[in-house]
N, C-alpha and C positions, 0 to 999 in steps of 0.2 A: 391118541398119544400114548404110547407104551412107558407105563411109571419105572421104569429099572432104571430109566436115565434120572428121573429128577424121585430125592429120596423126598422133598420136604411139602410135607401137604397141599399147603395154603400158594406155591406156584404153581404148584401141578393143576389145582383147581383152578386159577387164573388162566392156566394156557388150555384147558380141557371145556370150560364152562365159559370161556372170554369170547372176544371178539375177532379175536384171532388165531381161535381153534384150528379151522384146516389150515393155515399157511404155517403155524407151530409145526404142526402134523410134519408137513411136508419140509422143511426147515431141520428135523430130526432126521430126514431122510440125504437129505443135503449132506449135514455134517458127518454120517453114517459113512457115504458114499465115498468123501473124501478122507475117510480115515482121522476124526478127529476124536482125540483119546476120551475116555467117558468123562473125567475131569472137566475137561475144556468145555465136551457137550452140556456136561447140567449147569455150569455156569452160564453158556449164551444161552441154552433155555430158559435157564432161569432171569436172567433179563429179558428175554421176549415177555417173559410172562409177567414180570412188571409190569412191560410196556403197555402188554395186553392189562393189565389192572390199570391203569391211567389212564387208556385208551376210553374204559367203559367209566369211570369216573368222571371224565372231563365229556361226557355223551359227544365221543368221538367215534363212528361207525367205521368198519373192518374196510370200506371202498375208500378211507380218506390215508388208509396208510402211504407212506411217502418219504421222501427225505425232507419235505415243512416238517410234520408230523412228526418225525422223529428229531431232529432239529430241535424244533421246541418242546421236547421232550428232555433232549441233556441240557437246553438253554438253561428252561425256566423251572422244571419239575425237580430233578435229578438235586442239583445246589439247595433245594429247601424240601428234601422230599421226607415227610412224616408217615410214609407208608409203613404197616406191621411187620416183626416180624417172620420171618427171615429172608427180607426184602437186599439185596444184593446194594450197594450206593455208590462202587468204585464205580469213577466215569470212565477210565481206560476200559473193561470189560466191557462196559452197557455201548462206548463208541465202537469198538471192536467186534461185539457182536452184532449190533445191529446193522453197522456196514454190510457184513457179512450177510446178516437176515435181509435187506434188501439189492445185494445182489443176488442173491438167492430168490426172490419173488422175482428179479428183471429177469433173469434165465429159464424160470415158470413161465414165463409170460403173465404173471400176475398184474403188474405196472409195468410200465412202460419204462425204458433206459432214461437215465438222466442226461437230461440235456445241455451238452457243453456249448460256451459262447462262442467260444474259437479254436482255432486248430489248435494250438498250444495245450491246452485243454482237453483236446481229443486223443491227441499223441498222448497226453498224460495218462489218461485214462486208460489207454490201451495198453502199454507199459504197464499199469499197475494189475492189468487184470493178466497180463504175461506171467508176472510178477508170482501171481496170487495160483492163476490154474493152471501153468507151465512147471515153476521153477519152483510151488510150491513155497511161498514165502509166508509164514504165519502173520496172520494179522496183527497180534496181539506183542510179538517178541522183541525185543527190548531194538531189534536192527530196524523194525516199520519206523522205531521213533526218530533214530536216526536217519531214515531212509528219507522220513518224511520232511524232514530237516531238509535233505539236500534236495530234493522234488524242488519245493520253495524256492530252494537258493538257485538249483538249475532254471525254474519256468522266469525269476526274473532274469537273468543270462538273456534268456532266450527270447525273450522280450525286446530288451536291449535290441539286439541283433535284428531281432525285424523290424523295431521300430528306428535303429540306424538306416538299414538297407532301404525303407521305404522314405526317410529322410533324403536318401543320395538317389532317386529316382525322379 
C-alpha cells in the first residue's frame, strides 16, 4: 500500500499490517482506476482500515469478509465504536465506502456477488451498477441519498404490480 494516499499513521498500519492488506492494496488500485480524487480515496481507505482494525479485534479472519461482516460492522461496531484516534466514525463514508470496497472484491473475484432473492432485486442491482460504472454516479453525493429514496419507493411500485398481475392470473 503506497502511504501518499493515507497521511495518518496508525490507518496506514491497520491497512498495511491488518487482515486486509492485499485487498486494501488492490481497493487503492480500484479507486486510482476510476478516478477518484485523493480526498475521497484516503477517506475509504481509511474506513477499510478501521474495518481492517475491527476485523483483527473481533479475530475475524480476511476469508470471512462480506456484506454479514460488514453489515455488523456499521450495525453493532460503528454506533459505540471507542477505537483511537484518528479513527474515521461518519456512517455515511464507512457505508459508502465499503459498498464500494465490496464491489470492488466482487469484480476481483475475491467474493463472490451478492445474492438477490428476486428479480426485482436483480434489475435493481443492475441499474445501480449502470449507475455506478456507466454513468458514473458517486457513491457518497448527496443525489445516492435521494436516489436511494426513490429505488425504495420505485421496488415497492414494482411489487405491487407483480404482485397485482400474479393476483389476475
Amino acid at each position: 500500500m503506497e502511504d501518499r494516499v493515507i497521511t495518518h499513521a496508525q490507518p496506514l498500519a491497520w491497512l498495511n499490517d491488518g487482515v486486509l492488506a492485499k485487498d486494501a492494496a488492490r481497493y487503492q488500485i480500484f479507486l486510482e482506476e476510476r478516478r477518484y480524487a485523493p480526498r475521497t480515496s484516503h477517506i475509504y481507505l481509511c474506513c477499510v482500515g478501521h474495518l481492517a482494525h475491527w476485523m483483527a479485534s473481533a479475530d475475524h479472519l480476511a476469508k470471512q469478509i462480506g456484506e454479514p461482516a460488514i453489515n455488523q460492522f456499521l450495525a453493532e461496531h460503528l454506533p459505540r465504536c471507542t477505537c483511537p484516534h484518528p479513527v474515521r466514525r461518519n456512517h455515511n463514508h464507512h457505508r459508502s465506502a465499503l459498498k464500494l470496497f465490496l464491489n470492488a472484491l466482487q469484480k476481483d473475484g475475491r467474493i463472490p456477488p451478492s445474492k438477490t432473492s428476486d428479480h426485482v432485486s436483480r434489475e435493481l442491482r443492475r441499474f445501480d451498477l449502470f449507475m455506478t460504472d456507466v454513468r458514473g454516479l458517486s457513491n457518497c453525493s448527496s443525489f445516492c441519498r435521494t436516489f436511494d429514496n426513490y429505488v425504495q419507493i420505485r421496488r415497492q411500485a414494482i411489487m405491487f404490480c407483480v404482485n397485482q398481475s400474479e393476483a389476475c392470473t
